[in-house]
C-alpha positions in Angstrom: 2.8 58.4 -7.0 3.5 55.7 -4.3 4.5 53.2 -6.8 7.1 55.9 -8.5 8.1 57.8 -5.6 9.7 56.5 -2.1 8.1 58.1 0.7 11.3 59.4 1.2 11.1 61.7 -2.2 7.7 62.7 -1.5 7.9 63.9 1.5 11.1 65.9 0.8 8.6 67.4 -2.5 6.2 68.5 0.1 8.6 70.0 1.8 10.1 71.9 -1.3 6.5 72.8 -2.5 5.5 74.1 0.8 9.1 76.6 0.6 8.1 77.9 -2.7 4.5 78.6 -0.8 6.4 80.3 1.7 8.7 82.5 -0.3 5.6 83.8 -2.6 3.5 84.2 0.2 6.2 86.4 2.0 6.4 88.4 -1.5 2.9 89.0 -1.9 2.6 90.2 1.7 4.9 93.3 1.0 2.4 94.3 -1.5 -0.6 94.5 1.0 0.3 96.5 4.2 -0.7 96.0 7.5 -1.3 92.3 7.2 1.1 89.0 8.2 -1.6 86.4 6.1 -1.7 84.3 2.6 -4.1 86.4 0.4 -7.1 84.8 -1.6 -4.6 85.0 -4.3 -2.4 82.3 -2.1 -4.6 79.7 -1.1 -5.6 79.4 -4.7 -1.8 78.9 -5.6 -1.7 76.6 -2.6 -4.9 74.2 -3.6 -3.7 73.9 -7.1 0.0 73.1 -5.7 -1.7 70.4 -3.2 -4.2 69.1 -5.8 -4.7 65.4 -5.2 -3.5 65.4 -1.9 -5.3 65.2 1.2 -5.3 67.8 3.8 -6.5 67.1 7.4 -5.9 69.3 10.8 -3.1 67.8 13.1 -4.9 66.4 15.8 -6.9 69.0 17.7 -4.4 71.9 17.0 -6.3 74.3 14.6 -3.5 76.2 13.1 -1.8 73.3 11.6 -2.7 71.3 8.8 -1.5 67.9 7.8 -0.8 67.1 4.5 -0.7 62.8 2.7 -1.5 61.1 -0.2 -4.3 59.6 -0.4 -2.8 56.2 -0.2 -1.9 56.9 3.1 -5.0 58.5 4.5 -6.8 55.1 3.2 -4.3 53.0 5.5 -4.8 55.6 8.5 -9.0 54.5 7.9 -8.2 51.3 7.7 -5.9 50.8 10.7 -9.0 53.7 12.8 -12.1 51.4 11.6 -11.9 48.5 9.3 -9.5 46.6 11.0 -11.0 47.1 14.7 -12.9 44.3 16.0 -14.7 47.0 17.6 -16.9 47.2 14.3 -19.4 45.4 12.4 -19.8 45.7 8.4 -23.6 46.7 7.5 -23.9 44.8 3.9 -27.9 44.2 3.5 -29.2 47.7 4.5 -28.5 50.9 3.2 -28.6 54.2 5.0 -32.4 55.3 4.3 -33.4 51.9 5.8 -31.2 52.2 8.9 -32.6 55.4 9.4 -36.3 54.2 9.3 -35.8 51.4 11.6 -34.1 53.8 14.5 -37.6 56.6 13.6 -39.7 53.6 14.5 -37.7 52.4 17.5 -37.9 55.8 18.5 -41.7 56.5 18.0 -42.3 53.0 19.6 -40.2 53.8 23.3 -41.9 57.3 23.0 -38.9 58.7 23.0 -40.5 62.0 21.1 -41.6 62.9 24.9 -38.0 64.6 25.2 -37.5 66.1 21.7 -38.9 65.6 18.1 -36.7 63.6 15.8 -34.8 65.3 13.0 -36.0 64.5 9.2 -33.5 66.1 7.7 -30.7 64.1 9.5 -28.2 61.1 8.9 -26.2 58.6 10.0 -22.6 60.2 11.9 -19.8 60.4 9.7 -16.6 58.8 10.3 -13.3 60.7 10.2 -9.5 60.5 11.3 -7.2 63.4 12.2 -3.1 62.3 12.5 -2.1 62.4 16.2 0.5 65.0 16.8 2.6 62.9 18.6 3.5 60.5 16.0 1.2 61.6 12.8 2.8 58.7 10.5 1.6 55.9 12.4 -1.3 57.3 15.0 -4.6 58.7 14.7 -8.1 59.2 16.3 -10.9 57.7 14.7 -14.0 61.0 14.6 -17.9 59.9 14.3 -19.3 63.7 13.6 -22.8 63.6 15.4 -23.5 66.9 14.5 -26.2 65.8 11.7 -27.2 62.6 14.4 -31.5 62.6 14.2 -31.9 62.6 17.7 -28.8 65.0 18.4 -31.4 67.2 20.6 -32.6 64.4 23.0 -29.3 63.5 23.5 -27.5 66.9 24.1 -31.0 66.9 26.7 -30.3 63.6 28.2 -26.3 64.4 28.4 -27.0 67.5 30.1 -29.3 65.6 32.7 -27.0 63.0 33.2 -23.8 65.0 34.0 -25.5 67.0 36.7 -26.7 64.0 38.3 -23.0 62.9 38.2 -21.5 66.2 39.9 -24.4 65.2 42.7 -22.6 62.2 44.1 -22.2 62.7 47.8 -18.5 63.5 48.7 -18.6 59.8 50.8 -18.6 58.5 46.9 -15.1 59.4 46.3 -13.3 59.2 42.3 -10.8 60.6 40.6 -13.2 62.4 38.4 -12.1 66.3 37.9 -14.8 68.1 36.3 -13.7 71.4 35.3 -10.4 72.5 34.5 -10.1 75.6 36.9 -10.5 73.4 39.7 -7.3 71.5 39.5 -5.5 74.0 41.3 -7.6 73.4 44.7 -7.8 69.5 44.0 -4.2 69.2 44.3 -4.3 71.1 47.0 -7.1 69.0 49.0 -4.7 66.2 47.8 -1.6 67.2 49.9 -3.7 67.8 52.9 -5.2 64.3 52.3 -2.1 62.5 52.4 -1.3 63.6 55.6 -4.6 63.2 57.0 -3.3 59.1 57.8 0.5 59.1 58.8 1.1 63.2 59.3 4.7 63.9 60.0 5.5 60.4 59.0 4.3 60.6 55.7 6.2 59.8 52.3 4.4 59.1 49.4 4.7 57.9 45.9 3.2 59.3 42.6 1.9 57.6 39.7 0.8 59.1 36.1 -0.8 57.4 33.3 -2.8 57.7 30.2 -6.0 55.5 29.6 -5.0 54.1 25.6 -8.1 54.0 23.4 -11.0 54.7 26.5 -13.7 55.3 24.4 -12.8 52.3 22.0 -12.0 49.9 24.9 -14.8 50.6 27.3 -17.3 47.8 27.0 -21.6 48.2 26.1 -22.8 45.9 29.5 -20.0 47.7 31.8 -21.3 51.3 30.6 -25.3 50.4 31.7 -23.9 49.0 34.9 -21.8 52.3 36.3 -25.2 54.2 34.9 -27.1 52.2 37.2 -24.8 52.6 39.9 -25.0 56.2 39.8 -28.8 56.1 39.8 -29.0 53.9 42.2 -27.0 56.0 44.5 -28.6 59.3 44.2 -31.9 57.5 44.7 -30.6 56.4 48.4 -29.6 60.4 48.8 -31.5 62.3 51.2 -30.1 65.5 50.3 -28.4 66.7 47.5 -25.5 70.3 47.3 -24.2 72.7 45.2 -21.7 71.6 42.9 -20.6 73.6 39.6 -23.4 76.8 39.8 -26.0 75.0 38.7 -28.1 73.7 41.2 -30.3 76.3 42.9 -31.2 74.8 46.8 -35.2 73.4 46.2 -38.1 75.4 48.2 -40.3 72.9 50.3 -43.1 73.2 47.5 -40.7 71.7 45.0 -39.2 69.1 46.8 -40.1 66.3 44.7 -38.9 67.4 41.1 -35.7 68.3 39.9 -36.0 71.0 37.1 -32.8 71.7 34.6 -33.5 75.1 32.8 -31.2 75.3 29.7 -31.2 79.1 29.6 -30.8 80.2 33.2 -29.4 76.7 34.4 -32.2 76.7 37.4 -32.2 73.4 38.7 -33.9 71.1 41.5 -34.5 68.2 42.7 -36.8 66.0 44.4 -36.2 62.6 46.8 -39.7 60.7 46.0 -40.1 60.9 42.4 -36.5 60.6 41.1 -37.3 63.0 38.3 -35.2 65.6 35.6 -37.3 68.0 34.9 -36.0 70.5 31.5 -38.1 73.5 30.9 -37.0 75.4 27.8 -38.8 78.3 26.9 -40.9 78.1 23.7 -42.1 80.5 21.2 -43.8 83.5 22.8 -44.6 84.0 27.0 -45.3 79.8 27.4 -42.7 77.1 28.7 -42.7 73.7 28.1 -41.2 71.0 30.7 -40.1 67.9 29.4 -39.6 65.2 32.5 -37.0 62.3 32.8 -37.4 59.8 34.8 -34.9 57.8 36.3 -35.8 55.0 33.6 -36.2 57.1 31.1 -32.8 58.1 31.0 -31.1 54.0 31.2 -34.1 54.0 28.2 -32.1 56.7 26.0 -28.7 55.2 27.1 -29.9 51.5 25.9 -31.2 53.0 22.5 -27.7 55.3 22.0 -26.0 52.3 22.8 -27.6 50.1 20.3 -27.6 52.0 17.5 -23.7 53.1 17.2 -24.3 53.4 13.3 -21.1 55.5 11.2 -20.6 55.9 7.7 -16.8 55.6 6.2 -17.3 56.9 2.8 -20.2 54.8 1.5 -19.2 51.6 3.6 -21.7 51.9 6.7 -20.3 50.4 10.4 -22.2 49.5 13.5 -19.7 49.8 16.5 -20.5 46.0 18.7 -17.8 47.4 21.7 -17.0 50.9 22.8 -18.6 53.7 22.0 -17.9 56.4 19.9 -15.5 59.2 19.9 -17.4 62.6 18.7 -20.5 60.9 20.5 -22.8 63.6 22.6 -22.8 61.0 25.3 -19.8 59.4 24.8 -17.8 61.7 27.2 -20.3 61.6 29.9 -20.0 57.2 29.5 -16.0 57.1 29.9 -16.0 59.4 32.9 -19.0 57.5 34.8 -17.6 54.2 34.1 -13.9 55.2 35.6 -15.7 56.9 38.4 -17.9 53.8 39.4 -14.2 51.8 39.3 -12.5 54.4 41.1 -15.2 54.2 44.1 -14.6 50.5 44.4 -10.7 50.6 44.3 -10.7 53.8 47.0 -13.2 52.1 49.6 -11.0 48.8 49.1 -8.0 51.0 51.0 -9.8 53.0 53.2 -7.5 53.3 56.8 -10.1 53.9 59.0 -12.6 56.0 57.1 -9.4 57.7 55.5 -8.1 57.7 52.4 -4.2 56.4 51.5 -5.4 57.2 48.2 -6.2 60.6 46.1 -6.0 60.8 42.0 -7.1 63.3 39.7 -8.3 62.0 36.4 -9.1 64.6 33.1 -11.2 62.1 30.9 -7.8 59.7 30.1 -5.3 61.5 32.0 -4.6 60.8 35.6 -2.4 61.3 38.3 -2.6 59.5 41.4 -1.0 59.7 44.9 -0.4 57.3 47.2 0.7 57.6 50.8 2.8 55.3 53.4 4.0 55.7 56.8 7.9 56.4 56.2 10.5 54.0 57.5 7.8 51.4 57.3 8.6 48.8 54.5 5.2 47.0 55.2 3.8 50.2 54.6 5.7 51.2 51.5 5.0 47.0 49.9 1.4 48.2 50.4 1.5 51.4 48.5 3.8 49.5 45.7 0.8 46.9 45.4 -1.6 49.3 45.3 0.2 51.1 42.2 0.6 47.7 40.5 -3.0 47.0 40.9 -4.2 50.5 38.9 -1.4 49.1 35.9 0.7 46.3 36.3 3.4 47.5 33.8 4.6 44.5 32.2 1.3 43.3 31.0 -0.4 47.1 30.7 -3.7 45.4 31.9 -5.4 47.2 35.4 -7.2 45.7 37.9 -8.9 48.7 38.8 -10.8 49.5 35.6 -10.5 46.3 33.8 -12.9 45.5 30.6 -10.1 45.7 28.6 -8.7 48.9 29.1 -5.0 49.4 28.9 -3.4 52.3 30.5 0.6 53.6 30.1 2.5 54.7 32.4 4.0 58.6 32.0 7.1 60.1 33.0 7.4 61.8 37.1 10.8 63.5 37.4 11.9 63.3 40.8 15.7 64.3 41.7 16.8 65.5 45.5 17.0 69.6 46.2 18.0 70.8 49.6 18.3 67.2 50.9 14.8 66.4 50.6 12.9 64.5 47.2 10.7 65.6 45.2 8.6 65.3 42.4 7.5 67.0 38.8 4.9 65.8 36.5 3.0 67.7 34.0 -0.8 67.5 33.5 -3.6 68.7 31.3 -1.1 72.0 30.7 -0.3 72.5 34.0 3.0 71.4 35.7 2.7 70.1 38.9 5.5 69.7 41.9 5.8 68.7 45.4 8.0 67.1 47.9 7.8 63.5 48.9 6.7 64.2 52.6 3.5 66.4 50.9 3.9 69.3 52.7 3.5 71.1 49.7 1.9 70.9 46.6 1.8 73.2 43.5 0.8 73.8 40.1 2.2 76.5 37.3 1.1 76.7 33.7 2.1 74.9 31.2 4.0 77.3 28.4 5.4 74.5 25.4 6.6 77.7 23.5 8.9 79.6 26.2 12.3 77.6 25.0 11.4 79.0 21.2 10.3 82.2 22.4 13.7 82.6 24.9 15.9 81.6 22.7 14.7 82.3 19.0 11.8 84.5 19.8 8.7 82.4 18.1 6.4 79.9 18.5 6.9 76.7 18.2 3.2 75.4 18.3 1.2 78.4 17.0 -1.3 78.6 19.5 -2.1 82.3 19.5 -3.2 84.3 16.2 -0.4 86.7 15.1 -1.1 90.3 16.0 -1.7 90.8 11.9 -3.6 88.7 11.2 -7.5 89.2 9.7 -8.8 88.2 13.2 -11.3 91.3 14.2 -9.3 93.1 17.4 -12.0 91.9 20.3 -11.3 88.0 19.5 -7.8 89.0 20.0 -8.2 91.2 22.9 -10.6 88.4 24.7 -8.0 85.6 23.9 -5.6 87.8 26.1 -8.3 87.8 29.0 -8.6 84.7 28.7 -5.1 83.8 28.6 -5.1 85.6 31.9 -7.6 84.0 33.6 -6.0 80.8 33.0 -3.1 81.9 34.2 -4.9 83.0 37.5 -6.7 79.1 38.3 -3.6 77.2 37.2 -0.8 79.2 39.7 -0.8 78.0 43.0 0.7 81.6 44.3 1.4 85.3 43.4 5.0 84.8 42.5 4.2 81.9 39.8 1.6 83.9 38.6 4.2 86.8 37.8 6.5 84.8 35.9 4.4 83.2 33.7 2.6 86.5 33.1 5.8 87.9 31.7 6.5 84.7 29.8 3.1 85.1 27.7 4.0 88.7 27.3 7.2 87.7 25.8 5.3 85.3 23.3 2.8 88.2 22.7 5.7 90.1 21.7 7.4 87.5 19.6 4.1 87.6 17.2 4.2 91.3 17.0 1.8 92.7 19.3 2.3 96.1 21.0 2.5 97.4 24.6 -0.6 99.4 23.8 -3.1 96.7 22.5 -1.9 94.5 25.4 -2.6 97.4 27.9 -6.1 98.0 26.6 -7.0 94.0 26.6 -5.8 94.1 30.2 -7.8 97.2 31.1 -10.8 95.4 30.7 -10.1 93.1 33.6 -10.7 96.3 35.9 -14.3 95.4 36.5 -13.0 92.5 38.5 -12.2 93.7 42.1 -9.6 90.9 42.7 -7.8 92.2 39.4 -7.4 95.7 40.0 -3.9 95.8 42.3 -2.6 93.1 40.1 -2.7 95.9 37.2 -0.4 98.1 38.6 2.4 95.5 38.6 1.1 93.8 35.1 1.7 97.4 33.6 4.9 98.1 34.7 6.0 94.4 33.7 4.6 94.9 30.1 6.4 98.4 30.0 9.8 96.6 31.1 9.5 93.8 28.4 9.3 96.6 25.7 11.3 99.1 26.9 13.3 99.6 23.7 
């Protein structure tokens, strides 16, 4: 078809085919009441319209699908894996054999100490899905570990290793943000920070940027280094505190063990040993407790690190630099590595044991602030050189994280209001503001549909299941509570809170939901005391939006 066609003509086919879709969908809806959904009857009609084409999601948005020949999908392989340097072609082996090799590695580290290897499993399984930013010409290149032999030692060893990670003492300080509900307090703590070294004098200047390709560009020797780092830290600890709910405070009597129990999340830790402990309850009243050591654990890292095996169709890929996206560990790798940079660059510009510096990173995406005393060009040359050193922008290269990693800059609006400057970036779907003298920061949600929804009252990315849909009532009721609750941990005050609470009722509305259903979601947010003055308002808000 490529050969006959233009792209051009194809995609204008698709684009006629998926009309037609459309208009018989719409008719065969009439006949069943009650529902907004293609029938059985219409994904048949769809898969024998699509036949020979592939179909992929769009990026991580589940209610879109992407649709390409399969010319083009072999290209977007191509440019995701066989055309990295990252990779190695496996010619002499086959599958069966790698897998052999990596069961007697395993059996000969004893490795089977932390959990049993899988028969029944395989190599991971290479993928792409389109980027939604620009799905012609980017994509993300997907290793599925989900059939991975030792996917249970390293979901074990992952789980170890990132609460290790939270236990860095607060005199280690990184960019790091760990859970998404705490962004709203970070950026407060980082307002407060940059006034903590110039107060009234204080002007500052923000930065954002994405980290391109982290997983891909991170380097194996640079990985085992910030591991040991970490390790190395905690062991010089004296004390360890509670950080994300997990950590119960150790007895005297269990002082030198650290226990992680996967069901209840009871863990603690010891000073003299330097051990994880795991205790997972087994089949009927016993327990069994699996240990990690501190060596242990650089052990399991070595082995996941050497044996980055992927199969693309039947061509099979050992990844020689970076490590995998879709890995279990992978995640826990890119965050430790920044982190262990981050240290270095923020103890480089300490001011007297304080900090000039404060950023906020979500896995690639970071924001960073950076303070000077105002009227002080000395001071301000200092902050710029500090900026150019995290990304120089006419190279793309950074000082700061180096190995390779090349970061781009993103957009900060900043325009004048009431004479004074100030700032607006958005970040991981929340929109952050401020004024240039930080004396105050804040952060709203995020709504990409409100424009759509104000002005032609529907979504433009279909985020949220429409009201008649198949979906049983609870998911939809929960994905209202939840859509709440986010709204509570990303607004910094009441009155942001409000609006955007009568902006997502709007886009409830605009996909056919009632006041009623809305009401009963919202009831069940009763059994939270901090909730139950907020429904007063929230009901009288949702009986003004569909007051006829």
């Amino acid at each position: 078809n490529i050969n006959k066609y233009s792209m051009k003509n194809l995609i204008m086919d698709l684009d006629n085919m998926q009309k037609r879709w459309l208009d018989d969908a719409r008719k065969q809806t009439q006949k069943t009441k009650g529902t907004n959904c293609p029938t059985n009857w219409d994904i048949q009609k769809a898969k024998r319209q699509l036949e020979g084409l592939i179909v992929s999601e769009l990026d991580k948005n589940k209610a879109k699908l992407y649709v390409e020949c399969p010319m083009a999908h072999y290209m977007r392989l191509k440019r995701a894996f066989f055309s990295l340097d990252n990779y190695q072609f496996e010619y002499v082996k086959k599958v069966k054999d790698f897998l052999k090799d990596m069961e007697t590695a395993f059996y000969q580290q004893r490795l089977h100490r932390f959990a049993p290897w899988n028969n029944k499993g395989t190599l991971p399984v290479g993928f792409v899905h389109p980027k939604e930013k620009d799905p012609m010409n980017k994509e993300r290149g997907i290793a599925s570990y989900f059939k991975h032999p030792m996917r249970k030692i390293y979901r074990r060893t992952n789980k170890v290793l990132t609460w290790l990670f939270r236990q860095l003492p607060e005199n280690y300080p990184h960019f790091t943000l760990h859970k998404l509900h705490n962004l709203k307090n970070r950026v407060q703590e980082a307002q407060s920070v940059m006034r903590s070294v110039y107060g009234q004098n204080t002007e500052i200047k923000v930065f954002c940027t994405d980290v391109e390709r982290m997983f891909t560009n991170l380097t194996h020797e640079g990985i085992k280094k910030a591991v040991r780092w970490m390790l190395n830290t905690l062991k010089d600890q004296k004390q360890y505190t509670t950080r994300g709910g997990i950590l119960r405070t150790p007895r005297k009597h269990r002082k030198n063990k650290v226990t992680l129990v996967t069901e209840t999340n009871e863990v603690y830790w010891g000073q003299s040993t330097h051990e994880a402990h795991i205790k997972e309850k087994a089949t009927g009243s016993n327990e069994d407790v699996i240990i990690f050591t501190f060596d242990d654990l650089l052990q399991i890292v070595h082995f996941d690190l050497n044996t980055t095996y992927s199969t693309v169709g039947k061509t099979i890929l050992m990844q020689k630099h970076g490590c995998p996206i879709g890995g279990i560990l992978s995640c826990f790798y890119a965050n430790i590595y920044c982190a262990w940079k981050e240290y270095c660059f923020m103890t480089k510009h300490n001011v007297n044991g304080k900090q000039r510096i404060y950023g906020i990173r979500q896995v690639d995406d970071l924001i960073m602030w950076v303070s000077y005393e105002k009227g002080n060009l000395e001071s301000e040359a200092q902050a710029n050189n500090m900026i150019k050193e995290l990304l120089n922008t006419d190279t793309k290269q950074s000082q700061v994280y180096g190995d390779g990693l090349t970061l781009t800059e993103e957009t900060v609006q900043t325009k004048k209001k009431k004479g004074k400057m100030t700032f607006k970036t958005e970040f991981a779907g929340t929109i952050i503001k401020g004024d240039m003298n930080a004396k105050m920061f804040t952060t709203q949600t995020l709504n990409k549909n409100w424009y759509t929804v104000r002005l032609l009252n529907r979504q433009r990315f279909p985020k949220l299941p429409h009201y008649k849909s198949y979906i049983h009532p609870r998911i939809k009721k929960a994905m209202i509570m939840g859509m709440m609750i986010r709204l509570d941990t990303q607004n910094s005050n009441e009155k942001l809170f409000k609006r955007h609470f009568a902006r997502s009722i709007l886009e409830l509305r605009s996909i056919d939901y009632t006041e009623k259903f809305i009401t009963q979601a919202l009831s069940t947010l009763h059994k939270r005391p901090s909730w139950r003055n907020r429904l007063l308002w929230m009901k009288r808000i949702i009986n003004t939006i569909f007051k006829p």
